[in-house]
C-alpha positions in Angstrom: 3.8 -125.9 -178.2 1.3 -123.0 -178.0 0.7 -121.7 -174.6 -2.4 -119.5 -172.9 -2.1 -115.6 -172.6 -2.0 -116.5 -168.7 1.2 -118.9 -169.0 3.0 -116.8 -171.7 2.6 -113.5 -168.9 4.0 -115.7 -166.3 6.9 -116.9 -168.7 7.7 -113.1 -170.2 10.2 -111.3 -168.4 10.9 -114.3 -165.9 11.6 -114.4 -162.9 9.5 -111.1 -162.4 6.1 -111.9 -163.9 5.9 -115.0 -162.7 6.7 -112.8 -159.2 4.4 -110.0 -159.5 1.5 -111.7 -161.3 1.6 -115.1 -159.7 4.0 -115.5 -156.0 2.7 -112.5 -154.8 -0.8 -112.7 -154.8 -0.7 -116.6 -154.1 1.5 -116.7 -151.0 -0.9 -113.4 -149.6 -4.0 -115.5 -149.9 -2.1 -118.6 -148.2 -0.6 -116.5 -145.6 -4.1 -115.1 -144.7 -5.6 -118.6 -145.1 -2.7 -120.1 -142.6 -3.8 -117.4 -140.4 -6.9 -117.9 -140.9 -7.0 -121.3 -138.9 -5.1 -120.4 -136.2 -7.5 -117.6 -135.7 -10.3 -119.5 -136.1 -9.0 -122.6 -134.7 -7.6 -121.1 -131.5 -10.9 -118.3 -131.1 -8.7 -115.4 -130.8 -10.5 -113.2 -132.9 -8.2 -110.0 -131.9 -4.4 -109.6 -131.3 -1.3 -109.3 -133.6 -2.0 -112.7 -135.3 -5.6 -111.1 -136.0 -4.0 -107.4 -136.9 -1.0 -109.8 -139.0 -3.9 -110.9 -141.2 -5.9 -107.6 -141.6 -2.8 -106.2 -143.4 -2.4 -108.9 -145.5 -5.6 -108.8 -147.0 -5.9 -105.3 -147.4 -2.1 -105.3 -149.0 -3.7 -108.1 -151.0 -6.6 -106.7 -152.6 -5.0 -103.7 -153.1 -2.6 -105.3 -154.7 -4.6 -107.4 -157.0 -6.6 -104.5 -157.7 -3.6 -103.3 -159.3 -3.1 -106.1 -161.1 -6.4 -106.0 -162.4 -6.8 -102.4 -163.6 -3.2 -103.0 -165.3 -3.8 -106.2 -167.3 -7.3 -105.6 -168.3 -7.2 -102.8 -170.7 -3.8 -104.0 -171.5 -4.2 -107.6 -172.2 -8.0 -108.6 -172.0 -9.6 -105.6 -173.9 -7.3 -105.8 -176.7 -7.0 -109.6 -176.8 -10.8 -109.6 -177.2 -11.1 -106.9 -180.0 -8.2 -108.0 -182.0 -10.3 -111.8 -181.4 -6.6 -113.2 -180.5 -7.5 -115.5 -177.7 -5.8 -118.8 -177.9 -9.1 -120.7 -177.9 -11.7 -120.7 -175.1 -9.1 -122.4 -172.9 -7.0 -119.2 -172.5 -9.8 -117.4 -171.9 -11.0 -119.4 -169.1 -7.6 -118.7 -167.8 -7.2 -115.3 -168.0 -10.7 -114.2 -167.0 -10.7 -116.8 -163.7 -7.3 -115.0 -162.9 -8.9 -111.5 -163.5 -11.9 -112.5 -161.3 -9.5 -113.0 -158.6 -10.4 -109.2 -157.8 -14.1 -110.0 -157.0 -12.9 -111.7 -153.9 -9.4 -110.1 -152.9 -10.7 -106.1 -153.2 -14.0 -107.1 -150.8 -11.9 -108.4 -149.0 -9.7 -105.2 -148.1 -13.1 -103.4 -148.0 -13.8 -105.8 -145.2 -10.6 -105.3 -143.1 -10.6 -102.2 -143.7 -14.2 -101.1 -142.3 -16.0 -100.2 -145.6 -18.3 -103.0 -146.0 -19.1 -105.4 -143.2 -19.5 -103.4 -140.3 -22.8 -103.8 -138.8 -22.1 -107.8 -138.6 -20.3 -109.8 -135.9 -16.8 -110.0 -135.7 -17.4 -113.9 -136.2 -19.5 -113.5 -138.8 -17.0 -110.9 -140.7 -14.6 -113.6 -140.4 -16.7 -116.2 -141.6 -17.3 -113.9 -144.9 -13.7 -113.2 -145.0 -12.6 -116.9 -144.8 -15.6 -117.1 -148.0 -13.8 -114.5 -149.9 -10.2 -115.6 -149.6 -11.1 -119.0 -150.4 -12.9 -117.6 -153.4 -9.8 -116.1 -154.6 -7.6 -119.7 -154.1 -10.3 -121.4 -155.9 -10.6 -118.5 -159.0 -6.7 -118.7 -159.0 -6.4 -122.3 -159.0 -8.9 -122.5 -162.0 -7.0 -120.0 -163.7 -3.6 -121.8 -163.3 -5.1 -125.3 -164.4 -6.7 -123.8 -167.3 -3.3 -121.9 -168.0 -1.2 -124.9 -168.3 -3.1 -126.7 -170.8 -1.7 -126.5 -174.6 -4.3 -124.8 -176.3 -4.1 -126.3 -179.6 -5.5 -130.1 -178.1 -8.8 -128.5 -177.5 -9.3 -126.7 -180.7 -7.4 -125.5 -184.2 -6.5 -122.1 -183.4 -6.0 -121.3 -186.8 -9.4 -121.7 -187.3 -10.3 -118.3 -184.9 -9.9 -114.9 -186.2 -6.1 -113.7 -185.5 -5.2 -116.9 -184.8 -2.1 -117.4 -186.9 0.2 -118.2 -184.3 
């Protein structure tokens, strides 16, 4: 079975792409989602729960960003001028998982004062809630989109440097 770029990254070099690519970045957004609720939820919008969150998402979208100026002229770039996408599946997958930065780096910008700061602390948390639920949404996409064999939605030997 032929598999995505995005699944074939996760499965290189195991356990430690799957790791740094994939654990890393997911259990971040679901620890500041958890959070999330209890800060919303309990309308404590300051403390060390509050403070616990602020450094996950700037450690986040740092973090992606990372990820993102890495794999993009490493994988994407070349992957689209060599035309060696695995059908329009995998590149569904990998640009959903690269858009992940759209969401994760505002939202480090947000916790960390750059953007955001002539708005209500309720109302920064209501765009911060947007953006890391953005990201979970962006990543799930990509991991769906990841997992499917891309041969059962079109020939790949039919694409140019497709002779995999």
């Amino acid at each position: 079975m032929n598999m995505t770029h995005y699944m074939s990254l996760l499965a290189d070099n195991q356990p430690w792409n799957l790791i740094l690519f994939m654990a890393i970045p997911v259990i971040f957004a679901e620890t500041i989602t958890v959070t999330e609720f209890f800060i919303l939820f309990g309308k404590k919008l300051d403390g060390k729960l509050r403070a616990f969150n602020r450094i996950c998402s700037i450690a986040a979208g740092l973090y992606f960003t990372g990820i993102f100026l890495y794999l993009f002229p490493t994988a994407f770039v070349p992957l689209t001028i060599n035309g060696e996408w695995h059908t329009w599946v995998d590149v569904v997958a990998v640009g959903f998982y690269l858009s992940g930065v759209l969401f994760l780096l505002p939202l480090a910008f947000l916790d960390l004062g750059l953007i955001g700061r002539k708005r209500s602390e309720e109302e920064r948390m209501k765009l911060h809630f947007i953006l890391v639920s953005g990201f979970l949404v962006v990543a799930h996409i990509a991991m769906i989109f990841g997992m499917i064999n891309p041969e059962i939605v079109g020939d790949m030997a039919g694409m140019p440097g497709m002779n995999h």
